[in-house]
C-alpha positions as CSV (number, residue, x, y, z in Angstrom):
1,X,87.9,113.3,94.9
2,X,87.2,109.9,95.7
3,X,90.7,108.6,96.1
4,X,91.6,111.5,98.0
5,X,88.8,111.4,100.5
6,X,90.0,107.7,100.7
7,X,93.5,108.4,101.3
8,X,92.5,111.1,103.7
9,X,90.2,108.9,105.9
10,X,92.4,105.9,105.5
11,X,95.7,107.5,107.4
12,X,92.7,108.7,109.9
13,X,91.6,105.2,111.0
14,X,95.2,103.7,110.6
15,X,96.7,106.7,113.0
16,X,93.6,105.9,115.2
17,X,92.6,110.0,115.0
18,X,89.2,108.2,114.5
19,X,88.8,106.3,117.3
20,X,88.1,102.4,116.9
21,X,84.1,101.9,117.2
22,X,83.8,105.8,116.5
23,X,80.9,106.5,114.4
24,X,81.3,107.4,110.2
25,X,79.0,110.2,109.8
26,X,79.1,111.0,106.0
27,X,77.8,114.2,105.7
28,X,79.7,115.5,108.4
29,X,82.6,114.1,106.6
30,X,81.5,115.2,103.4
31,X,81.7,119.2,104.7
32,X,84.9,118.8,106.2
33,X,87.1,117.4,103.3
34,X,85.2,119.7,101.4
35,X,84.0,117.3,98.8
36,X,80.6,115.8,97.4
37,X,78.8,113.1,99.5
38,X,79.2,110.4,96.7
39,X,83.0,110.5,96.7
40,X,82.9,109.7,100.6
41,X,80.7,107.2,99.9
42,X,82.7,105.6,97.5
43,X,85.6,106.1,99.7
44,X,84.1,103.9,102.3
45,X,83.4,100.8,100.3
46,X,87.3,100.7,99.8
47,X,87.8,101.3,103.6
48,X,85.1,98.4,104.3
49,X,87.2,96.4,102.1
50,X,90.1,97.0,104.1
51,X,88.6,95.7,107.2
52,X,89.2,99.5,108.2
53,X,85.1,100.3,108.7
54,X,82.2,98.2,109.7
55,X,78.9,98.8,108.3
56,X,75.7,97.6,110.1
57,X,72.0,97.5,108.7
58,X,70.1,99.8,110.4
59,X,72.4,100.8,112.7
60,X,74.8,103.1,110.7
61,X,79.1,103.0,109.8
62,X,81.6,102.8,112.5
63,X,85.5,102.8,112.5
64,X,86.4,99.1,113.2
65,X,87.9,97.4,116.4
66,X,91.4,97.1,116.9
67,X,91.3,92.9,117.8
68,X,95.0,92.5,119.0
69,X,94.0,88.6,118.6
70,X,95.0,89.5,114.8
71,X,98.1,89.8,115.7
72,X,99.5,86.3,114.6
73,X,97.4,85.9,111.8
74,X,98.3,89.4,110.3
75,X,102.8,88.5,111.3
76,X,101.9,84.6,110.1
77,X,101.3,86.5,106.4
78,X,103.9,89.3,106.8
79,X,106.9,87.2,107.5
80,X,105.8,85.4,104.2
81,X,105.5,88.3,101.8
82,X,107.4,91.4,103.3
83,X,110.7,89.4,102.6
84,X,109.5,89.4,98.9
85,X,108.8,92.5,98.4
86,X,112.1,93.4,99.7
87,X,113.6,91.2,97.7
88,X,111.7,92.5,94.3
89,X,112.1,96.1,95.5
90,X,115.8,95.2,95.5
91,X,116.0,93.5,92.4
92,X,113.8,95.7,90.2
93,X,113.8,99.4,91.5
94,X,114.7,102.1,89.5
95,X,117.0,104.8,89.7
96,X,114.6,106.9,90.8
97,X,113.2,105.1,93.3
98,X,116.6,104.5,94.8
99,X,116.5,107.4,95.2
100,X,113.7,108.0,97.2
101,X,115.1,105.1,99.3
102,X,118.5,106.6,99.5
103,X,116.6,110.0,101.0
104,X,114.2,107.9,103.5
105,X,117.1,106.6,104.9
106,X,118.8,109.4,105.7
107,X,116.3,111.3,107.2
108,X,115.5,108.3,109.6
109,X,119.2,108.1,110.8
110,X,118.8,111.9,111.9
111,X,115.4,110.9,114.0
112,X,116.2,111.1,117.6
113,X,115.6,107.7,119.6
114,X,112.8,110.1,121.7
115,X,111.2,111.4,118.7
116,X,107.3,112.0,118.4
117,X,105.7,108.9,118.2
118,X,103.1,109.8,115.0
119,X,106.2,111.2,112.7
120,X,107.6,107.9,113.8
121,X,105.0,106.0,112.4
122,X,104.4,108.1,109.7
123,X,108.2,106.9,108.2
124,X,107.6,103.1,108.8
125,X,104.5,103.5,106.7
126,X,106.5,105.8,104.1
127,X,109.2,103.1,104.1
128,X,107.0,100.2,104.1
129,X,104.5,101.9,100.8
130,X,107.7,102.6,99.0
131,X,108.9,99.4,99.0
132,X,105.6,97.8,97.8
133,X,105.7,100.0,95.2
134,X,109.1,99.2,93.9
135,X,107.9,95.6,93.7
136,X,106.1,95.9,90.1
137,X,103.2,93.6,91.2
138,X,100.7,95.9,92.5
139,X,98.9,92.4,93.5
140,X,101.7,91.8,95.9
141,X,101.4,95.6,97.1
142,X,97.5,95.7,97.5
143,X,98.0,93.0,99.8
144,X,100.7,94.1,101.6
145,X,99.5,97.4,102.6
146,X,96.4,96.0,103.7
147,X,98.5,94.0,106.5
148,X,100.8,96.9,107.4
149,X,97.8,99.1,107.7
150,X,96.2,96.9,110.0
151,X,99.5,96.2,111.8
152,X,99.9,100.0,112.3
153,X,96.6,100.4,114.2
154,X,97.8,98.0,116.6
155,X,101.1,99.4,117.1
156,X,99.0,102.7,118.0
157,X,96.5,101.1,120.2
158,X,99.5,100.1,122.5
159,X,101.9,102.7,121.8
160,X,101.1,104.4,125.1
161,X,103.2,101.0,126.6
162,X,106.1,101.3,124.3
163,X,108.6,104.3,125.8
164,X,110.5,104.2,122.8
165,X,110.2,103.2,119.5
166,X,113.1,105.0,117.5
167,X,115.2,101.8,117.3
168,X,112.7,100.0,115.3
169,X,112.1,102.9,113.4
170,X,115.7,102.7,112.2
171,X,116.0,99.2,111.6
172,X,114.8,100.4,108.1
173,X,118.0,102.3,107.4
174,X,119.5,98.9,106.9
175,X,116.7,97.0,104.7
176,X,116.9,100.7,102.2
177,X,120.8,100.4,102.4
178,X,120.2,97.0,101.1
179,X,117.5,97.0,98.4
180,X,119.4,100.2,97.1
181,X,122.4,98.4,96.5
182,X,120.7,95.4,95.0
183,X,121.2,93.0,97.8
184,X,117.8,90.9,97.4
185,X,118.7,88.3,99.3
186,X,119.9,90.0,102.4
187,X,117.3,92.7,101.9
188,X,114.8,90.0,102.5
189,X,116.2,88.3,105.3
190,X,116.3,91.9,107.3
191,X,112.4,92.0,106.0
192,X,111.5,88.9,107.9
193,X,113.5,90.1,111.3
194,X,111.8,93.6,111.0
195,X,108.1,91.5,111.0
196,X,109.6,89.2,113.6
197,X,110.6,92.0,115.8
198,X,107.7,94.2,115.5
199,X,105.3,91.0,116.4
200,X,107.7,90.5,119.6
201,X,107.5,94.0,120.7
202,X,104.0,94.4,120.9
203,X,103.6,91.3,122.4
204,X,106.3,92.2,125.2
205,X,103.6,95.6,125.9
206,X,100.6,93.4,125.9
């Protein structure tokens, strides 16, 4: 119950559906998922942990501020490690999870350049996950998600800016195309573009 209130609440605060500086009311919480009060509370350490909450003595639990000052820290880390993890993903990824890649990919090519904007995002996360999960080092992918979570929120916060966002989207199709077929080192050097690109483009709505 605990990782799924987690999970739940996570895509919440990544998606921005709970607003940044909203505040974390657990038994309100609690009823609406459904579940216990301890399992949200546990659920919200791990969200603290990923910088994804703020809790304040006295004062109560709040969603935490989107800072797009982050911005070049979080890409300055990215550009570093998302090329490995394509490159691992490539090199060690089972036939089942090539084929998992093989499907992502061909559901992105049929998305339409003026698609919704959430089932947009929605894939880059499903790509991004995936691949850190084909790495093997779950080290590598705590870390990793971590970044791209927070990377997400500020893609939402200035999606209202972007008028279309389908072409990075499908950037991906080329990086799968590539870690399917075993390709580490080109896999990787699409990784590092993808970061470099998505840093550029939200810089370009700022």
């Amino acid at each position: 119950m605990s990782e799924h209130a987690y999970k739940l609440l996570r895509d919440r605060l990544i998606m921005l559906d709970i607003a940044p500086g909203e505040p974390i009311n657990e038994g309100r919480i609690a009823t609406e998922l459904g579940v216990g009060r301890t399992p949200v509370r546990e659920a919200l350490k791990r969200l603290e942990t990923d910088h994804l909450i703020v809790s304040y003595p006295r004062r109560g639990t709040f969603a935490a501020i989107v800072d797009i000052g982050d911005l070049a820290s979080i890409s300055e880390v990215r550009v570093l490690l998302e090329p490995l993890a394509a490159q691992k993903a490539a090199l060690n990824a089972d036939d089942d999870l090539r084929s998992e890649f093989a499907r992502l990919a061909e559901e992105i090519a049929r998305l339409g350049e003026d698609g919704d904007h959430g089932a947009l995002l929605e894939y880059d996360l499903a790509v991004h996950r995936l691949i850190y999960r084909a790495t093997g080092n779950p080290h590598l992918a705590e870390t990793l998600i971590r970044l791209d979570n927070l990377a997400t929120r500020i893609w939402c916060l200035v999606l209202g800016r972007l008028p279309k966002i389908g072409g990075h989207i499908r950037e991906h199709i080329a990086l799968l195309e590539a870690i399917i077929a075993g390709r580490e080192d080109e896999a990787a050097e699409l990784a590092r573009e993808h970061v470099r690109h998505f840093e550029s483009t939200i810089r370009a709505a700022l």
